[in-house]
PDB file of N, CA, C and O in Angstrom:
ATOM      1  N   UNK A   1      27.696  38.403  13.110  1.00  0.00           N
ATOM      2  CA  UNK A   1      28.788  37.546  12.678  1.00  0.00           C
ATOM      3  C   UNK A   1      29.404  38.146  11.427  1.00  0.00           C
ATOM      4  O   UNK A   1      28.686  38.483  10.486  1.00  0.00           O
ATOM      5  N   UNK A   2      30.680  38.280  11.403  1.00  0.00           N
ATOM      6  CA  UNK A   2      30.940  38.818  10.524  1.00  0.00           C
ATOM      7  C   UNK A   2      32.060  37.625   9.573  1.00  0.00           C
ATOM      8  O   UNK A   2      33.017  36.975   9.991  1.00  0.00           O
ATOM      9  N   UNK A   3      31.505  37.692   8.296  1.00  0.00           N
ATOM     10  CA  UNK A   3      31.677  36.328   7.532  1.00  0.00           C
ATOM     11  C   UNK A   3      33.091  37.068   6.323  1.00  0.00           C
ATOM     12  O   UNK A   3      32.935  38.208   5.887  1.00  0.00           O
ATOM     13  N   UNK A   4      34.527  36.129   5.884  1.00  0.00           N
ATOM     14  CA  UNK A   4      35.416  37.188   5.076  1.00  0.00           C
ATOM     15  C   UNK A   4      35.366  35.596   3.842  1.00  0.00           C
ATOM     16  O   UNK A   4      35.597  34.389   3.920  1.00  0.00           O
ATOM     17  N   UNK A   5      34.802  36.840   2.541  1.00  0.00           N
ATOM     18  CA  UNK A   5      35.380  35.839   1.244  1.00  0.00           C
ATOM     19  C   UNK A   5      36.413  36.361   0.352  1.00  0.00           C
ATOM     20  O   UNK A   5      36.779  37.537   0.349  1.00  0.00           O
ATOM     21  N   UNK A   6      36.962  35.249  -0.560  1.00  0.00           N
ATOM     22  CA  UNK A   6      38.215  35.891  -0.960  1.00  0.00           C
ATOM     23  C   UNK A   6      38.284  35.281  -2.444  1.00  0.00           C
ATOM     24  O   UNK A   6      38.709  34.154  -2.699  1.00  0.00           O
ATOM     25  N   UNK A   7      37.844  36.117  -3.292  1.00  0.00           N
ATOM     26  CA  UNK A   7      37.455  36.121  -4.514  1.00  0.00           C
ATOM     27  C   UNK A   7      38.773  36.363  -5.604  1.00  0.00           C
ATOM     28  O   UNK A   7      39.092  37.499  -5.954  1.00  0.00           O
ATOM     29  N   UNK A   8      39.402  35.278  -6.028  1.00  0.00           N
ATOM     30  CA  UNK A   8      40.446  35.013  -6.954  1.00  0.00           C
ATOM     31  C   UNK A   8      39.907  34.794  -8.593  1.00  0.00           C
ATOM     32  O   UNK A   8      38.790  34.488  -9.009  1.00  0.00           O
ATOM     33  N   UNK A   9      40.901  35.019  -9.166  1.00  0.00           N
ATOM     34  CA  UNK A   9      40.590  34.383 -10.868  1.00  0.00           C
ATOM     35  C   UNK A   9      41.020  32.921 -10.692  1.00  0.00           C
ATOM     36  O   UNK A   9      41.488  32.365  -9.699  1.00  0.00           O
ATOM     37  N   UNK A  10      40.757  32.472 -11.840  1.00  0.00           N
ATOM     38  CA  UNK A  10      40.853  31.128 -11.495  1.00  0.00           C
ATOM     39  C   UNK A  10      42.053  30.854 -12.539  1.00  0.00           C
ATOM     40  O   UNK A  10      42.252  31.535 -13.546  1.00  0.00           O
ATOM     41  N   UNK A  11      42.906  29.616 -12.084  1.00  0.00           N
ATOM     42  CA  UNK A  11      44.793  29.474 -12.281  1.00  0.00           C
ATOM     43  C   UNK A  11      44.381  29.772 -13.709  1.00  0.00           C
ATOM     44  O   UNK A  11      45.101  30.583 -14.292  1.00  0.00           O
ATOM     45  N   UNK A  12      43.282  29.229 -14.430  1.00  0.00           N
ATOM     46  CA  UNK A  12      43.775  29.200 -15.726  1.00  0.00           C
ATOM     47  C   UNK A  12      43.714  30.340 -16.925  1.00  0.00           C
ATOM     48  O   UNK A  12      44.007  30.287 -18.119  1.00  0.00           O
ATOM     49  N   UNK A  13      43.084  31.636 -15.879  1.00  0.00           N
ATOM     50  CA  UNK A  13      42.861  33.070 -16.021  1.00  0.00           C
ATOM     51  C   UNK A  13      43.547  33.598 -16.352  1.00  0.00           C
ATOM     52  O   UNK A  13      43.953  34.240 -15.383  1.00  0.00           O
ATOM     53  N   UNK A  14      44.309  33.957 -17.528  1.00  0.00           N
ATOM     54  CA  UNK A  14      45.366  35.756 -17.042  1.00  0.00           C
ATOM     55  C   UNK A  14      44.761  36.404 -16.316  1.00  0.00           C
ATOM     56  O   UNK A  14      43.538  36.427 -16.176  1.00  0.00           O
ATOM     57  N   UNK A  15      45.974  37.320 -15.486  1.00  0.00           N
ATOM     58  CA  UNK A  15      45.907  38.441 -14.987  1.00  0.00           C
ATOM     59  C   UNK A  15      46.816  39.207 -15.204  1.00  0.00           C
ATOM     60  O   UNK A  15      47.927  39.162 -14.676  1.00  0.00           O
ATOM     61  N   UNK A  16      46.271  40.321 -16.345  1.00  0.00           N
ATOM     62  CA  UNK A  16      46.926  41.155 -16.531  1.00  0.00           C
ATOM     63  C   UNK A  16      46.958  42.440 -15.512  1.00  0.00           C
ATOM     64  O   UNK A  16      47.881  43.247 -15.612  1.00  0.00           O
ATOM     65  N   UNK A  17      45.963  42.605 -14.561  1.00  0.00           N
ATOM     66  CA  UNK A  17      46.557  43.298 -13.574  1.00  0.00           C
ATOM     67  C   UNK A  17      47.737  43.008 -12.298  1.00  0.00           C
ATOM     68  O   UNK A  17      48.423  43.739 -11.583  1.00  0.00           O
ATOM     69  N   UNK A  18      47.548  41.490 -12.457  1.00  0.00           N
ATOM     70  CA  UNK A  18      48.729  40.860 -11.576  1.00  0.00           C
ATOM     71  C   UNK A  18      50.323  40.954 -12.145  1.00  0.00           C
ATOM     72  O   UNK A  18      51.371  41.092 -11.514  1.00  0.00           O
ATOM     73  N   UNK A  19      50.126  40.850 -13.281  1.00  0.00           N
ATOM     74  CA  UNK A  19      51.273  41.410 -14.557  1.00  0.00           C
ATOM     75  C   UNK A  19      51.953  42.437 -14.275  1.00  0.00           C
ATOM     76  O   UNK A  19      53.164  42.608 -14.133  1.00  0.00           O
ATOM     77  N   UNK A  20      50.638  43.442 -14.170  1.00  0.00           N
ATOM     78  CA  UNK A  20      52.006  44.944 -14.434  1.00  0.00           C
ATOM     79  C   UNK A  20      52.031  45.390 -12.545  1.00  0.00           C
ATOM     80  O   UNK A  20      52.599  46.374 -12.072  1.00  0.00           O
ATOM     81  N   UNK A  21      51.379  44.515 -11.900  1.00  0.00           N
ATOM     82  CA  UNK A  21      52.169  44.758 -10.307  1.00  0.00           C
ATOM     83  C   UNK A  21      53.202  44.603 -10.430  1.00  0.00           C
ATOM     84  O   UNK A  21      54.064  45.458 -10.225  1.00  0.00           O
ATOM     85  N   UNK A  22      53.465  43.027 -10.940  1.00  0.00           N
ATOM     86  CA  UNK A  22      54.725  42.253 -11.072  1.00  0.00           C
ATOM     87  C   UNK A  22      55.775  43.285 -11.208  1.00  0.00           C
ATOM     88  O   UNK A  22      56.628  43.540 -10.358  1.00  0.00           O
ATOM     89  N   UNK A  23      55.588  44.025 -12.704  1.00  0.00           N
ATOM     90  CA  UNK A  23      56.853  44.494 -13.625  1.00  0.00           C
ATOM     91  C   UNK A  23      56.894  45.279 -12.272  1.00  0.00           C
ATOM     92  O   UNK A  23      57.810  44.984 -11.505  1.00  0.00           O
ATOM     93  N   UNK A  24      55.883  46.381 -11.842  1.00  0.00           N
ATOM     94  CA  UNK A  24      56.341  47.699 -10.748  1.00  0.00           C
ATOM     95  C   UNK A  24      57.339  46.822  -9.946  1.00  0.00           C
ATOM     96  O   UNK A  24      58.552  47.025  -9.885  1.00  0.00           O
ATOM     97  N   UNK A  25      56.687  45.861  -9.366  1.00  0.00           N
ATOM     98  CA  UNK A  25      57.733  44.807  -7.997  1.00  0.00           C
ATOM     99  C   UNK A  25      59.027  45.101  -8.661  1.00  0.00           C
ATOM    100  O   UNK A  25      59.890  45.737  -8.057  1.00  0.00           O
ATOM    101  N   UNK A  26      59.214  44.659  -9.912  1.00  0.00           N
ATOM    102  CA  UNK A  26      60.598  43.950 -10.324  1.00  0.00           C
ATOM    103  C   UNK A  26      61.106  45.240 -10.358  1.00  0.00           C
ATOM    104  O   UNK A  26      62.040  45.438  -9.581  1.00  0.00           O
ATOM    105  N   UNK A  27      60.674  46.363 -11.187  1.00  0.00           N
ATOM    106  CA  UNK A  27      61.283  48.046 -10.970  1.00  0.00           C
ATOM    107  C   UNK A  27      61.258  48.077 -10.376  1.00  0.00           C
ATOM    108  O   UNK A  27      62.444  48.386 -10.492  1.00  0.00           O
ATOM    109  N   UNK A  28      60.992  48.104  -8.835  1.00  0.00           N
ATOM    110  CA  UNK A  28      61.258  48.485  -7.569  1.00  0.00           C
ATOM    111  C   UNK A  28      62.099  47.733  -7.000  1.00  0.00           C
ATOM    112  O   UNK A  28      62.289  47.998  -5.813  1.00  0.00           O
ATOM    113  N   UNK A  29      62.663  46.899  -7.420  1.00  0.00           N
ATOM    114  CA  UNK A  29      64.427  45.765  -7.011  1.00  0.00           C
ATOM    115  C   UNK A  29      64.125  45.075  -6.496  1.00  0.00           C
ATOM    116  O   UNK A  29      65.024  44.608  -5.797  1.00  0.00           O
ATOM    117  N   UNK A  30      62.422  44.230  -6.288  1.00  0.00           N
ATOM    118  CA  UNK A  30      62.256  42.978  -5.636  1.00  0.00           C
ATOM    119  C   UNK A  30      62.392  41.940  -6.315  1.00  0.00           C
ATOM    120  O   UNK A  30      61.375  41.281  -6.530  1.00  0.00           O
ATOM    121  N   UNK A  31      63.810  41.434  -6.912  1.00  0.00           N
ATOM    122  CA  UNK A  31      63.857  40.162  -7.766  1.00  0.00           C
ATOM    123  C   UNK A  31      63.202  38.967  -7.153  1.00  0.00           C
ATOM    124  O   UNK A  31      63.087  37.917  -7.786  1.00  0.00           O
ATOM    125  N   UNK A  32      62.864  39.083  -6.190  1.00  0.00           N
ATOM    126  CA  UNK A  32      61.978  37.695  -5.791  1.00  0.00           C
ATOM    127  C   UNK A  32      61.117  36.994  -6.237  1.00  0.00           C
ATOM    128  O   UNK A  32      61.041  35.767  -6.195  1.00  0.00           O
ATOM    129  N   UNK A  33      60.032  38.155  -6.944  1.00  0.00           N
ATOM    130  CA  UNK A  33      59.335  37.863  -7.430  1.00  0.00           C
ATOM    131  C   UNK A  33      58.937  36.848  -9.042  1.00  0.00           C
ATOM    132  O   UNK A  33      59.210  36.830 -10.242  1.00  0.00           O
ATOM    133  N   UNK A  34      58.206  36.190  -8.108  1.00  0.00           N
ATOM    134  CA  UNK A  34      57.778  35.101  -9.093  1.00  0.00           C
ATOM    135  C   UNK A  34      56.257  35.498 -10.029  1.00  0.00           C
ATOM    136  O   UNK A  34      56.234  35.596 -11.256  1.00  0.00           O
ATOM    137  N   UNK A  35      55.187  35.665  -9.214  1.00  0.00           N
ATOM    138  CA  UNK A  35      54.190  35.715  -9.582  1.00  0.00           C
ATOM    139  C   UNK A  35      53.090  36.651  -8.797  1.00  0.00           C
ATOM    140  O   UNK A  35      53.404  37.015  -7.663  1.00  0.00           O
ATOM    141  N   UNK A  36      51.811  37.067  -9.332  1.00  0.00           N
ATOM    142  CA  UNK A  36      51.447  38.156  -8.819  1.00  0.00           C
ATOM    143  C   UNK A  36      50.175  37.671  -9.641  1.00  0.00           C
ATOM    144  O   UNK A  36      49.980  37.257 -10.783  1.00  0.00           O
ATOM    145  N   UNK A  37      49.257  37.970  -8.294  1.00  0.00           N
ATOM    146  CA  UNK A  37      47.721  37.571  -8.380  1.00  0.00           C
ATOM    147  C   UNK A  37      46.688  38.207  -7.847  1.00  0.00           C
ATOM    148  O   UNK A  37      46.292  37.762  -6.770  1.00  0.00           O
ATOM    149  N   UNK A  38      45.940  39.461  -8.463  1.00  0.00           N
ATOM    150  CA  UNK A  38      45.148  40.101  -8.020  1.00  0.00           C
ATOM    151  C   UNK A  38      43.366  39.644  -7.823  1.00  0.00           C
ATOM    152  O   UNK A  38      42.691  39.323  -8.801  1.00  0.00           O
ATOM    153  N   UNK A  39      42.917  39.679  -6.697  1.00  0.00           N
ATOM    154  CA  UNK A  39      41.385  39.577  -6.271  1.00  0.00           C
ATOM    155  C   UNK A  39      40.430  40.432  -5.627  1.00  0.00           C
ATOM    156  O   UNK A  39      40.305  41.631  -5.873  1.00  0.00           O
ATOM    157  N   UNK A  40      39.893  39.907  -4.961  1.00  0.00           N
ATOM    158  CA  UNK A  40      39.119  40.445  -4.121  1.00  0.00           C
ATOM    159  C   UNK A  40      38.787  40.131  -2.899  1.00  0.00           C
ATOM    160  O   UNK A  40      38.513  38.951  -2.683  1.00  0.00           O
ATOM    161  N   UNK A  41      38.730  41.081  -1.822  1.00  0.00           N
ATOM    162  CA  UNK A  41      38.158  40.815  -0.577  1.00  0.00           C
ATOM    163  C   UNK A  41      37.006  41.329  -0.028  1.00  0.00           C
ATOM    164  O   UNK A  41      36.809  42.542  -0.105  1.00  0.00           O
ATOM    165  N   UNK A  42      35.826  40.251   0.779  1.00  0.00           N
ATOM    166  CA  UNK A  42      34.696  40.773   1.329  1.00  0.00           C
ATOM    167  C   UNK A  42      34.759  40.681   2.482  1.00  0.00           C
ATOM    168  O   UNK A  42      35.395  39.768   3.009  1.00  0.00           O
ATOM    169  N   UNK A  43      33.773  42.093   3.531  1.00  0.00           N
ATOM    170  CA  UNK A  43      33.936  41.432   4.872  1.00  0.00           C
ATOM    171  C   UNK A  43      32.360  41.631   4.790  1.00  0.00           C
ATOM    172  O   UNK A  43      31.989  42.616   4.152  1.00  0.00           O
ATOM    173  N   UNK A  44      31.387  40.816   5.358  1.00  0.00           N
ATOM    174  CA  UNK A  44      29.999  41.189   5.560  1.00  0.00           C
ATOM    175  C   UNK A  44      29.508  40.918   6.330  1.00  0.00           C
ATOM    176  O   UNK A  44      28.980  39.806   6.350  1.00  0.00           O
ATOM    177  N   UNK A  45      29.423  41.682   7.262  1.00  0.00           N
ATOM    178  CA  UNK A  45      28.170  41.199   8.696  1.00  0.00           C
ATOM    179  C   UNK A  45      26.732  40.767   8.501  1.00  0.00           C
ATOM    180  O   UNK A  45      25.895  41.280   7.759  1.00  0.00           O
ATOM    181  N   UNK A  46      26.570  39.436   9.533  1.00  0.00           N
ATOM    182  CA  UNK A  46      25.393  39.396   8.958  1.00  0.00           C
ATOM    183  C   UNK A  46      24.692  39.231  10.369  1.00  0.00           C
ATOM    184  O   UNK A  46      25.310  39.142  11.430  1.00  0.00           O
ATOM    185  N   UNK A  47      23.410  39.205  10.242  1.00  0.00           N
ATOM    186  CA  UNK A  47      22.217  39.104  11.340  1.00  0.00           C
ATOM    187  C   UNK A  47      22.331  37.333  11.111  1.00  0.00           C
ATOM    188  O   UNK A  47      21.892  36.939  10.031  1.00  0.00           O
ATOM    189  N   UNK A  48      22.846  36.362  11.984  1.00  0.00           N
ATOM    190  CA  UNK A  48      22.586  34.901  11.812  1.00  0.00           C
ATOM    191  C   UNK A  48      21.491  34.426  13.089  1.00  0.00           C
ATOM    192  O   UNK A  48      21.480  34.596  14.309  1.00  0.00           O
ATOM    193  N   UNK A  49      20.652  33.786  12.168  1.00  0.00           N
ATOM    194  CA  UNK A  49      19.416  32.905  12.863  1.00  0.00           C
ATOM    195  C   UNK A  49      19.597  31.436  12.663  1.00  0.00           C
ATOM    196  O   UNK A  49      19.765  30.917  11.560  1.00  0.00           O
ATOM    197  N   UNK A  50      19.541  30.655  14.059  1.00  0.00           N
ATOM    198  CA  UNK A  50      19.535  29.046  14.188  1.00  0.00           C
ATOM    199  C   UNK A  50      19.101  28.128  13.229  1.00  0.00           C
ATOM    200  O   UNK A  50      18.048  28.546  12.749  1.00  0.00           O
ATOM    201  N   UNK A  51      19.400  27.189  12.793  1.00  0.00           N
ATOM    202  CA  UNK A  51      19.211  27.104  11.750  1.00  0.00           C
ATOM    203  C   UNK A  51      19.269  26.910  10.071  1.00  0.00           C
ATOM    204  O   UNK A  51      19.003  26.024   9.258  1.00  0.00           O
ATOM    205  N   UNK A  52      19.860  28.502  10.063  1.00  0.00           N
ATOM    206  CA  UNK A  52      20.356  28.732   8.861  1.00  0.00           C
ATOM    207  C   UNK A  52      21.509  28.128   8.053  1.00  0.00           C
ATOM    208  O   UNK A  52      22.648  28.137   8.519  1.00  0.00           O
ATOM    209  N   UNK A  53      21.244  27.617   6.881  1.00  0.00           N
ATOM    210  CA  UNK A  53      22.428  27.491   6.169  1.00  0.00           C
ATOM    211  C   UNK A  53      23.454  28.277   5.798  1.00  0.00           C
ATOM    212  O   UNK A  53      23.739  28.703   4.678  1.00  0.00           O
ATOM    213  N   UNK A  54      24.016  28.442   6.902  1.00  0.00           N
ATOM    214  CA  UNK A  54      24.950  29.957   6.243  1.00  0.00           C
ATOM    215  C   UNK A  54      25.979  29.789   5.128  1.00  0.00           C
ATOM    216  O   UNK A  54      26.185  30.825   4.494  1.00  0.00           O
ATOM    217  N   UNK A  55      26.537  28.922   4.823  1.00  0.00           N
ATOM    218  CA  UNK A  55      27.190  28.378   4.115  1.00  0.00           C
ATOM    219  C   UNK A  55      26.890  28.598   2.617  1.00  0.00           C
ATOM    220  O   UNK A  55      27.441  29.135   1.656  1.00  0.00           O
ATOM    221  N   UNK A  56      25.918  28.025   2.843  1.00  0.00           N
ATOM    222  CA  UNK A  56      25.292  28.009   1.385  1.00  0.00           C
ATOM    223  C   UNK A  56      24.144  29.653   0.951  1.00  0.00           C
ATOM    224  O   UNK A  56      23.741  29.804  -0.202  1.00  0.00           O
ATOM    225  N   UNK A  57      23.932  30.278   1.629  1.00  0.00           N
ATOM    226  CA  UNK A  57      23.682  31.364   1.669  1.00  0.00           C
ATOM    227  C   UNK A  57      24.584  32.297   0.677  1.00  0.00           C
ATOM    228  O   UNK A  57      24.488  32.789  -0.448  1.00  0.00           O
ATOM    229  N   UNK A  58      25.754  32.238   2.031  1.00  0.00           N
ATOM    230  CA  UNK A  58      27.396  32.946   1.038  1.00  0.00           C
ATOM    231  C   UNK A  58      27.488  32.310  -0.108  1.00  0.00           C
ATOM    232  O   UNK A  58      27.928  33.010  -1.020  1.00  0.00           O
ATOM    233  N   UNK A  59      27.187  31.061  -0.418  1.00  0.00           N
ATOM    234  CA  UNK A  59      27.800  30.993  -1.868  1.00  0.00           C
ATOM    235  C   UNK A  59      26.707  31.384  -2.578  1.00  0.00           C
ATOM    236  O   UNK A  59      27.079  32.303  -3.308  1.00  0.00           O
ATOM    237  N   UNK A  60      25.778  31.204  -2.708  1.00  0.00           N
ATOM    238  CA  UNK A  60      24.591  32.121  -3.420  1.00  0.00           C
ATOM    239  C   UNK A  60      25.120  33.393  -3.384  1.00  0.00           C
ATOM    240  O   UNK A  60      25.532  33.781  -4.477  1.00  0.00           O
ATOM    241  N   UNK A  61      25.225  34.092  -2.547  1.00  0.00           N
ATOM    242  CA  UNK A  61      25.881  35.437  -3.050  1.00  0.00           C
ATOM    243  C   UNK A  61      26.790  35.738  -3.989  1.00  0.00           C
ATOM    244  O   UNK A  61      26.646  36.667  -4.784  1.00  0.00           O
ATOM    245  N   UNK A  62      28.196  34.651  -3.937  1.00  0.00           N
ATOM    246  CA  UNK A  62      29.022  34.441  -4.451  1.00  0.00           C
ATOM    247  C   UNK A  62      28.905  34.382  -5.810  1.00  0.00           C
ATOM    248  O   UNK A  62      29.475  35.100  -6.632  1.00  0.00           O
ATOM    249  N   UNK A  63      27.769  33.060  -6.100  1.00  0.00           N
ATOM    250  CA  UNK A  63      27.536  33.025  -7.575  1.00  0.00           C
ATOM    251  C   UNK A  63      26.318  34.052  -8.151  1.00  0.00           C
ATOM    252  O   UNK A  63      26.173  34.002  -9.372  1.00  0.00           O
ATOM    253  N   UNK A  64      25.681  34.713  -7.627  1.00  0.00           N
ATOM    254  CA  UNK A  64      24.862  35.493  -7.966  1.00  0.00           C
ATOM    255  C   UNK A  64      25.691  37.092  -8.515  1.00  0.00           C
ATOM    256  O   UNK A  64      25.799  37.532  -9.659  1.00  0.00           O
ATOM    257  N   UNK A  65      26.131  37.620  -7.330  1.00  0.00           N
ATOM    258  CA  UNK A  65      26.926  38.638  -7.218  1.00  0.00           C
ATOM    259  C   UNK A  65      28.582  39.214  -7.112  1.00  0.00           C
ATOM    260  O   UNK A  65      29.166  39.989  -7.869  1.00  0.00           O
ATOM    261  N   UNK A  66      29.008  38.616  -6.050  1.00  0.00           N
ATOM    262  CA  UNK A  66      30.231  39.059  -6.097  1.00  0.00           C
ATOM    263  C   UNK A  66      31.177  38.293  -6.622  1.00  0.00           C
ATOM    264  O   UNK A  66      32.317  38.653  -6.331  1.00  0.00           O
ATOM    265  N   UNK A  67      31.088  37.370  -7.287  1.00  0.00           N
ATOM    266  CA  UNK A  67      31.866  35.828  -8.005  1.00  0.00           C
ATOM    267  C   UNK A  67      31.328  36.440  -9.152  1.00  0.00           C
ATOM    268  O   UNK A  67      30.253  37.027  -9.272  1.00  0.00           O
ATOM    269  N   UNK A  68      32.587  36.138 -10.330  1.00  0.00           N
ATOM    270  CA  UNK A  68      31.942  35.846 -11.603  1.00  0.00           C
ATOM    271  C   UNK A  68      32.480  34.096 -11.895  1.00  0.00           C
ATOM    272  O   UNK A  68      33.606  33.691 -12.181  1.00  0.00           O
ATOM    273  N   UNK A  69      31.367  33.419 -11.719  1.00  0.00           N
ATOM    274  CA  UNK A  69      32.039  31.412 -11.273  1.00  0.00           C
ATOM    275  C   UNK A  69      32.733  31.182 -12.715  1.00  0.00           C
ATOM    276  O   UNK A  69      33.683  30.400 -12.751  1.00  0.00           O
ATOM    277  N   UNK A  70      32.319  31.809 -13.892  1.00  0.00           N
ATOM    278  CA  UNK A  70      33.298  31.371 -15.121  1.00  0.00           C
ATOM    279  C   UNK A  70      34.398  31.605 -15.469  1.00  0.00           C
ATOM    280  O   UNK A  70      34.944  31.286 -16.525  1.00  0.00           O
ATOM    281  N   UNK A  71      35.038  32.523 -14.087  1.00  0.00           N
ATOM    282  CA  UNK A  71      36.876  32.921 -14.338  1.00  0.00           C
ATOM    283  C   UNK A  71      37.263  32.593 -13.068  1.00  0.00           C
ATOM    284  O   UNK A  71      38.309  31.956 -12.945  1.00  0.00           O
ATOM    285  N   UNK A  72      36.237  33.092 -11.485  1.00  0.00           N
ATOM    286  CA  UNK A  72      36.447  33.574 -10.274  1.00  0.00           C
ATOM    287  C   UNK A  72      36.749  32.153  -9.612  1.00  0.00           C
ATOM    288  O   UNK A  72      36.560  31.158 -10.312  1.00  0.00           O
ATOM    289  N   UNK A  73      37.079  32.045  -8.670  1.00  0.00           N
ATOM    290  CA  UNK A  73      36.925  31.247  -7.520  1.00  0.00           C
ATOM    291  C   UNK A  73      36.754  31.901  -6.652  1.00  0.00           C
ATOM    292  O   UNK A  73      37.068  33.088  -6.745  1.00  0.00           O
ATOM    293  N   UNK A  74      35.928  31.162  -4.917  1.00  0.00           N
ATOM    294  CA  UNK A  74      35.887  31.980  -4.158  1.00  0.00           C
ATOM    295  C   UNK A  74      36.408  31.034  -3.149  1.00  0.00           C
ATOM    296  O   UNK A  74      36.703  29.898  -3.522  1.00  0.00           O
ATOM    297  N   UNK A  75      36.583  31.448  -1.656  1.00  0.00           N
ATOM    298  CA  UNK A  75      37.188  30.521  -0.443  1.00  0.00           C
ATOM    299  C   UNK A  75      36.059  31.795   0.096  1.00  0.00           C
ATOM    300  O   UNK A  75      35.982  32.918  -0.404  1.00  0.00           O
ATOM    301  N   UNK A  76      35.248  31.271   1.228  1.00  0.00           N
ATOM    302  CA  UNK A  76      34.375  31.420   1.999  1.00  0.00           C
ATOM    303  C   UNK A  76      34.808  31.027   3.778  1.00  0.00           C
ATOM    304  O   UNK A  76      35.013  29.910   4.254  1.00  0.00           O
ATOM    305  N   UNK A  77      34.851  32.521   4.555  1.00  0.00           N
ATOM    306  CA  UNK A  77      35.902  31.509   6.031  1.00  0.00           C
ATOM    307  C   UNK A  77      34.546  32.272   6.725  1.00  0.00           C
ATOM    308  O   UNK A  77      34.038  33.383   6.569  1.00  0.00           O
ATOM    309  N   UNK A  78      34.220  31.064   7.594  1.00  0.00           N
ATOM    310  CA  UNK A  78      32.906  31.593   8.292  1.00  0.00           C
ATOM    311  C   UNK A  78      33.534  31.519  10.204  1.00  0.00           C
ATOM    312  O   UNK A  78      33.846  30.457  10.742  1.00  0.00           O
ATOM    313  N   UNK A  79      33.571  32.532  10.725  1.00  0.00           N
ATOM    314  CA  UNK A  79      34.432  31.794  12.001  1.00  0.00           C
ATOM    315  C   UNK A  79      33.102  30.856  12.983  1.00  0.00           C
ATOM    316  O   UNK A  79      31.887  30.727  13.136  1.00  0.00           O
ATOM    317  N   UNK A  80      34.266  30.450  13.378  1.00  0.00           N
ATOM    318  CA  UNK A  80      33.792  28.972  14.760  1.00  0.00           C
ATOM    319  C   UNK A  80      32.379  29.719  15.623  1.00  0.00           C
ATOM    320  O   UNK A  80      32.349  30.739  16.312  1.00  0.00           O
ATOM    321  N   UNK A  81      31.390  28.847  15.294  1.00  0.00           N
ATOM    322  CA  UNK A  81      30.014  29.699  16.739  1.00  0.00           C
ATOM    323  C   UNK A  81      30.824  30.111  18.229  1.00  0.00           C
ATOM    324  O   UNK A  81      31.565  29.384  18.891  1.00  0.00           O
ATOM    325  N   UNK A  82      30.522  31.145  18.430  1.00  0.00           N
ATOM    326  CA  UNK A  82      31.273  31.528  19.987  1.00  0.00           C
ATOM    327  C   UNK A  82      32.265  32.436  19.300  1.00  0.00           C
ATOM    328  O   UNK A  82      31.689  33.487  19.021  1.00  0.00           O
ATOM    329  N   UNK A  83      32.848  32.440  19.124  1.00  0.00           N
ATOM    330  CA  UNK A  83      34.090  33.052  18.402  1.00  0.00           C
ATOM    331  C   UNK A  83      34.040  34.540  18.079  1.00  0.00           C
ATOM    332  O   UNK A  83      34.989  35.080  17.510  1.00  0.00           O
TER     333      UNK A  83
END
């Protein structure tokens, strides 16, 4: 099963790497731009057994490792059994 998390700063964070995307966007003539928010993405396969809390597994990871929970947020998408 392969499980995708998506590891953001949290709103009340700067991001100064989301910043100087921005300015490149705006030098590059995309006045559209409003805002610009850099993270992270995981994809991780896992071996799943009946049972298991998978859920709560990933977020243990999350807050252990790939989350830092005092800036980060994470969204955790586990797909549908069968799927």
């Amino acid at each position: 099963m392969k499980v995708k998390i998506h590891v953001t700063l949290k709103k009340s964070v700067l991001d100064p790497q989301g910043e100087a995307v921005k300015k490149g966007l705006l030098t590059l003539g995309f006045a559209e731009i409003d805002q610009v928010r850099i993270g992270k993405y995981f994809e991780i396969d896992l071996k799943v057994m009946k049972g298991q809390n998978l859920r709560e597994d990933i977020s243990k990871m999350c807050e252990k490792l790939l989350a830092n929970p005092v800036i980060e947020d994470y969204e955790i998408d586990i797909p549908q059994e069968g799927s």
